[in-house]
Legacy VTK file of the C-alpha trace (Angstrom):
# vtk DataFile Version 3.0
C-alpha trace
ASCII
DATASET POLYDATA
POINTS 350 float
0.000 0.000 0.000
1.017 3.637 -0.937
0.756 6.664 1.397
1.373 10.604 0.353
4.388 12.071 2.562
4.237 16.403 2.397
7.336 17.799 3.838
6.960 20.825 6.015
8.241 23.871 5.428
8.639 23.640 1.520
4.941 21.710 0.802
6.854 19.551 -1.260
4.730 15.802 -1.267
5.737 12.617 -2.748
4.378 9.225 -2.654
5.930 6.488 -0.545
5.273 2.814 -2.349
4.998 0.060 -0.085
8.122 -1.070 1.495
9.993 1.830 0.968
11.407 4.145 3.465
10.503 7.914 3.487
14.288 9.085 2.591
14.220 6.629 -0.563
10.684 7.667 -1.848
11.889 11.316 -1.218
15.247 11.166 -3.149
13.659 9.446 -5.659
11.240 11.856 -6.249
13.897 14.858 -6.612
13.845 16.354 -2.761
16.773 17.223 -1.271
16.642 16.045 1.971
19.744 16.069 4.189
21.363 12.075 5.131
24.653 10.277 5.060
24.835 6.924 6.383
21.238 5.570 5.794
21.667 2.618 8.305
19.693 4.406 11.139
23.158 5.820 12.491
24.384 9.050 12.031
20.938 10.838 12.956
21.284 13.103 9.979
18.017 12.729 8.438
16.184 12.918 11.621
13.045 14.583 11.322
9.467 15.000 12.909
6.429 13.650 12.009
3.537 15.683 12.810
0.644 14.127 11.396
0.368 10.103 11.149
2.071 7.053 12.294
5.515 5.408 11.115
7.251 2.145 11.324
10.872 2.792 12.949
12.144 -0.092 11.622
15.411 -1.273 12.586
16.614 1.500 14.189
18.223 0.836 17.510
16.907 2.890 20.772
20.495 4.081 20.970
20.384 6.276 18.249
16.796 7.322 18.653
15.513 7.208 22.271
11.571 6.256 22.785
11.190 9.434 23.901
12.083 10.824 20.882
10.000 8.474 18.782
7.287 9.561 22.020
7.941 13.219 20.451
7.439 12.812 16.693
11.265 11.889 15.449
11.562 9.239 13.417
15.644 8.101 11.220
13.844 8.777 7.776
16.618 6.548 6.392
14.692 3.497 7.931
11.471 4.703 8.881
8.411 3.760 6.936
4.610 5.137 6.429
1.643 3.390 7.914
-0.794 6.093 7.147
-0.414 9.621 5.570
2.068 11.564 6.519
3.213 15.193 7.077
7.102 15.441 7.974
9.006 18.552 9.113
12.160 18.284 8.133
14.993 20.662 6.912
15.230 20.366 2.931
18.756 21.277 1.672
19.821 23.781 -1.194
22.119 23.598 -4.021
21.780 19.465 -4.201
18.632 19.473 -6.831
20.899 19.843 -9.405
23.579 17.257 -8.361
22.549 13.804 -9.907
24.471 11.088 -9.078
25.403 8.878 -12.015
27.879 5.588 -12.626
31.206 6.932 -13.717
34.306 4.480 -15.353
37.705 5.872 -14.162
41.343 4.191 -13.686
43.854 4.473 -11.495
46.690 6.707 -12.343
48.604 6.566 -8.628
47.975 4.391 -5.571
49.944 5.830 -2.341
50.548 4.243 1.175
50.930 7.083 3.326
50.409 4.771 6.189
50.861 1.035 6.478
46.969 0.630 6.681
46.255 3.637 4.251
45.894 3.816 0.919
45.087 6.910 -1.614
43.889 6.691 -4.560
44.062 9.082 -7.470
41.367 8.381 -10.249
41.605 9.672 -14.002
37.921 10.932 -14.799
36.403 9.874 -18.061
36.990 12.963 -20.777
34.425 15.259 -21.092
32.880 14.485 -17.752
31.820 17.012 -15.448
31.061 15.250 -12.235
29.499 17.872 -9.994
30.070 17.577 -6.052
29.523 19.581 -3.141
32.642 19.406 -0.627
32.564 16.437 1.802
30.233 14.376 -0.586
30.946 10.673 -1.190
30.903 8.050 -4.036
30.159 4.557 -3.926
32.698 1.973 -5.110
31.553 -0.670 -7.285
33.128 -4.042 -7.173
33.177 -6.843 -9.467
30.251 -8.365 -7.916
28.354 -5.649 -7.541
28.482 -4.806 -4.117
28.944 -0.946 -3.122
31.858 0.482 -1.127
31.186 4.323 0.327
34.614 6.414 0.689
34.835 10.457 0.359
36.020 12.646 -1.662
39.414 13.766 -0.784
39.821 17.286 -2.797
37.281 20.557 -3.647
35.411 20.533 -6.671
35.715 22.572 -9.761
33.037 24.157 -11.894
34.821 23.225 -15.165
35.505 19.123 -13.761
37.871 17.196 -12.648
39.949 15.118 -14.457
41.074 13.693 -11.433
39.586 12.531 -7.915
40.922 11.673 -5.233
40.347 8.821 -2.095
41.704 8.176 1.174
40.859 4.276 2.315
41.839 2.453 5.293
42.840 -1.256 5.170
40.169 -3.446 6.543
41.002 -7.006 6.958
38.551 -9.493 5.067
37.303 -6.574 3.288
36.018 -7.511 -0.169
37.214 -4.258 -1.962
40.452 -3.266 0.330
42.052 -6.814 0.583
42.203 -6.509 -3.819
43.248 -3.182 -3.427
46.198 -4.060 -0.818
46.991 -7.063 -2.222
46.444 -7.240 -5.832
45.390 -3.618 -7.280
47.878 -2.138 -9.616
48.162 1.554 -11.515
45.964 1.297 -14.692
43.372 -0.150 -13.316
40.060 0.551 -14.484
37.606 0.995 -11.831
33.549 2.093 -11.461
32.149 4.318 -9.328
28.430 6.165 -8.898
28.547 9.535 -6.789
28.205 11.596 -5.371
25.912 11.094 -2.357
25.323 12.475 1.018
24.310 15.821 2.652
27.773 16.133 4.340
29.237 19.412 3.323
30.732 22.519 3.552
27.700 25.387 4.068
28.658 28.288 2.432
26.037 30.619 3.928
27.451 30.560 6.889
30.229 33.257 8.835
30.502 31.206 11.850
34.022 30.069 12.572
34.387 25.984 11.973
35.287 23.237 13.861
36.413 20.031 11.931
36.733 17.262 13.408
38.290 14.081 12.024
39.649 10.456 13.041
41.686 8.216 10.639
40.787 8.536 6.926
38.052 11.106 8.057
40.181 13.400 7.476
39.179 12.866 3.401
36.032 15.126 3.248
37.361 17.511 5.691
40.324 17.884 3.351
37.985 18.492 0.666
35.785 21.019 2.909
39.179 23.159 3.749
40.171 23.038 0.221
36.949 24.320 -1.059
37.569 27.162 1.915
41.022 28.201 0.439
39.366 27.964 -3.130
36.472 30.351 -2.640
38.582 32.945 -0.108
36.423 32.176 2.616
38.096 33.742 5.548
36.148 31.748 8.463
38.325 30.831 11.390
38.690 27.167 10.784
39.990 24.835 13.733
40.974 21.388 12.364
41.210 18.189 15.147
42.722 15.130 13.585
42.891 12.348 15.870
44.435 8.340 15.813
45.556 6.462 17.641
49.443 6.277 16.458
51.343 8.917 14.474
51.145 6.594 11.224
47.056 7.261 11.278
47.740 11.224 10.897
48.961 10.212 7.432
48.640 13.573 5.905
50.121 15.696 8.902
52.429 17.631 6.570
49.174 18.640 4.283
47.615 20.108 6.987
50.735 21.777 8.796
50.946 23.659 5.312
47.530 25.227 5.955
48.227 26.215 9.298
51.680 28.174 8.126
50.099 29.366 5.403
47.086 30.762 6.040
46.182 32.882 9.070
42.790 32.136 10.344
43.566 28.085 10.509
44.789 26.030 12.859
45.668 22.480 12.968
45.813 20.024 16.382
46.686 16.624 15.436
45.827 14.243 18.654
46.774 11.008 19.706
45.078 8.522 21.814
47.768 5.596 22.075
51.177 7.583 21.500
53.973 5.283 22.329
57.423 6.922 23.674
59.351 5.199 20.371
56.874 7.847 18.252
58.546 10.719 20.030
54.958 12.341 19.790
55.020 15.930 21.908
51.454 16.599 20.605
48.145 16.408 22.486
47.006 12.998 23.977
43.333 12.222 24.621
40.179 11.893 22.443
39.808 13.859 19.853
36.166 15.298 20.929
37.563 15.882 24.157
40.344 17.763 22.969
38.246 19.973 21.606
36.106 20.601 24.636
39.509 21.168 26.263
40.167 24.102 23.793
36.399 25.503 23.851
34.197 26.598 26.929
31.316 27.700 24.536
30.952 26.226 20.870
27.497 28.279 20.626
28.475 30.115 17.817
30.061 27.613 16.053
29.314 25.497 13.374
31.180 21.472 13.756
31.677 19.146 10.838
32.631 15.631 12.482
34.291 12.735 10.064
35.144 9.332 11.203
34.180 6.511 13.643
30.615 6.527 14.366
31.677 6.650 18.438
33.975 9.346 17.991
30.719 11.217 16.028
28.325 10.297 18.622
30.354 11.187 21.257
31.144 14.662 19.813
27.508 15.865 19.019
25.891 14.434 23.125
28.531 16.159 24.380
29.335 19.629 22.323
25.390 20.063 22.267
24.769 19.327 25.778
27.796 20.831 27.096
28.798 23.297 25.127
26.013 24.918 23.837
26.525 24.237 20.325
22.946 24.346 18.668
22.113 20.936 17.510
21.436 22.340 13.621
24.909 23.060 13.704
26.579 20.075 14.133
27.071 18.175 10.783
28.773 14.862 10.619
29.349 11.747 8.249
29.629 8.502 10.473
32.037 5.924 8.485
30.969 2.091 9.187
32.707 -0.607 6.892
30.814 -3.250 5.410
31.251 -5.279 8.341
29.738 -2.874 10.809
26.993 -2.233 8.566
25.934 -5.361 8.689
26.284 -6.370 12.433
24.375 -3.402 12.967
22.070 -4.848 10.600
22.139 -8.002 12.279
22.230 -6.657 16.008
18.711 -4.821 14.869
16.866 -8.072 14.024
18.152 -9.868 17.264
LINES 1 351
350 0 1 2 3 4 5 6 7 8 9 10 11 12 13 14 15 16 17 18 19 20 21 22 23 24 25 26 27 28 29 30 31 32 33 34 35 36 37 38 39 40 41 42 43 44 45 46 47 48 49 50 51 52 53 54 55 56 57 58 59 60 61 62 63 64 65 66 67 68 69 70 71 72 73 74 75 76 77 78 79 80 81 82 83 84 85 86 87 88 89 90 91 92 93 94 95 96 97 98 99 100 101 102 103 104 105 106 107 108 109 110 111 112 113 114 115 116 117 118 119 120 121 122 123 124 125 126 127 128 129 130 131 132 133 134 135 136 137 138 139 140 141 142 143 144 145 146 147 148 149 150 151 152 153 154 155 156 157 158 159 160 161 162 163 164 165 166 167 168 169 170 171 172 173 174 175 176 177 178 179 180 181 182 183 184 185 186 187 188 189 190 191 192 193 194 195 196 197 198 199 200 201 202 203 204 205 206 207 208 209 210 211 212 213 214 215 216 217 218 219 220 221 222 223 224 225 226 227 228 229 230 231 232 233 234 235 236 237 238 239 240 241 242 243 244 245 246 247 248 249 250 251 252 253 254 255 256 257 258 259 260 261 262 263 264 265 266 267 268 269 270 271 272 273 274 275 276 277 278 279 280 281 282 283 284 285 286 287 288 289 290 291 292 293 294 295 296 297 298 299 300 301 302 303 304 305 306 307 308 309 310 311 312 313 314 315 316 317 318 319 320 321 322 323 324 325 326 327 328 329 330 331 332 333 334 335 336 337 338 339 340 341 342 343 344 345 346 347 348 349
């Protein structure tokens, strides 16, 4: 059975088909409505419903309380319609005219910055324009068809790319990484569809920024500084990088170089592990608490968060109920590998 969704403020309405979730039926219908993980995780495409009834699905109490669900909010990423529905929800700008689409590309320069790190440069097809908002994400196609998620590493360009750019972290077992550590060569065609996600630098915005990023998190906040440097936007920007070694602060030079070269950013690497043969002299914690170290008051603030869902989750309890950042202003992309996916997937039906 369908049901009609209309999203509050914008009046937009779509229908949802039976067994769909809200988010799907709404992408697919062209509405920009904001979401990264869509595994009932990251809480990004939280909204309200204020008329009608949904199913919550699989989503665990842990990221959406019963109180919440009690108030209206509902993960549309997994929630589905029983009856009509009217959703208020915050619709996003500048994505309606970002399609994603399957792109062919080959590799042109695989680096190991770290032991467990890999990145990727990728020759663009010629003549292809691949639009992308900073901080986006493609998926990964393999042979079999399965779908790998990693993010964009560099700013976009009006005219295209001919190259991207991808930071991607060893995972044992891992269908797509063990070829790539193992077997992958330069020349290698590849296929990708992208981009995806709501994840990205806003532009509208003259609050100073704090990015925060652990391991290969530090991609899409990459991308979000260099779109920053691009477009002369003069924002204070405070980057936190944290690992737990120095190898997994891979790109420590690239970001030292902002720091020295541009005035209004500055860089903390952290480490959570540092062992005395690393010589580190840096900060030691976590890297969310580092920041609340640095910052009595984040209310004027905007945060964009990267990395291990626990470091993300962490970060927006306690900056929002600590330090007064306003929840609307905390933006994040949770990465989970195929393997957490689906034990979350599995730990839901249990």
């Amino acid at each position: 059975m369908s049901f009609n969704v209309v999203l509050k403020p914008s009046g937009h309405a779509f229908v949802v088909g039976e067994g769909k979730t809200i988010l799907a039926a709404g992408l697919a219908a062209g509405n920009s409505l904001p979401y990264s993980c869509r595994t009932g995780v990251c809480n990004t495409c939280k909204g309200k419903v204020i008329e009608g009834s949904v199913d919550h699905g699989s989503v665990l109490a842990t990221y959406l309380s019963e109180s919440a669900r009690a108030e209206g909010y509902a993960l549309l990423c997994c929630a589905k319609p029983l009856t009509d529905l009217v959703v208020e929800v915050s619709e996003l700008e500048g994505l309606a005219a970002i399609e994603p689409k399957i792109y062919p590309c080959r590799l042109v320069k695989l680096e190991r910055p770290a032991p467990d790190v890999a990145v990727l440069t990728l020759r663009m097809p010629p003549n292809e324009n691949m639009r992308y908002m900073a901080g986006q994400y493609v998926e990964m196609i393999t042979a079999n068809g399965e779908r790998r998620c990693y993010s964009l590493a560099g700013a976009p360009d009006e005219e295209g790319l001919p190259f991207i750019q991808l930071h991607i972290r060893h995972i044992p077992g891992g269908l797509f990484t063990d070829h790539l550590f193992s077997t992958a060569k330069e020349r290698d065609l590849f296929r990708f569809e992208g981009p995806f996600g709501t994840f990205f630098l806003r532009e509208d915005s003259d609050k100073p920024m704090v990015l925060l990023a652990s391991g290969t998190g530090f991609a899409p906040i990459k991308a979000i500084v260099e779109q920053s440097i691009k477009r002369n936007i003069k924002r204070p920007i405070h980057i936190y990088w944290g690992g737990r070694k120095r190898a997994d602060i891979y790109a420590y030079e690239v970001a030292q170089r902002w720091e020295l070269e541009h005035s209004h950013i500055r860089f903390v690497p952290v480490l959570s592990h540092a062992t005395p043969e690393c010589g580190w002299s840096g900060r030691l914690g976590f890297v969310h608490q580092i920041v609340m170290e640095d910052f009595a008051d984040l209310s004027g603030h905007q945060v964009y968060a990267c990395g291990a869902p626990a470091m993300v989750d962490a970060a927006r309890a306690d900056f929002t109920a600590h330090r007064g950042l306003p929840p609307d202003e905390f933006f994040a992309d949770s990465f989970l590998t195929a393997v957490e996916k689906s034990g979350h997937t599995t730990a839901l039906a249990e």
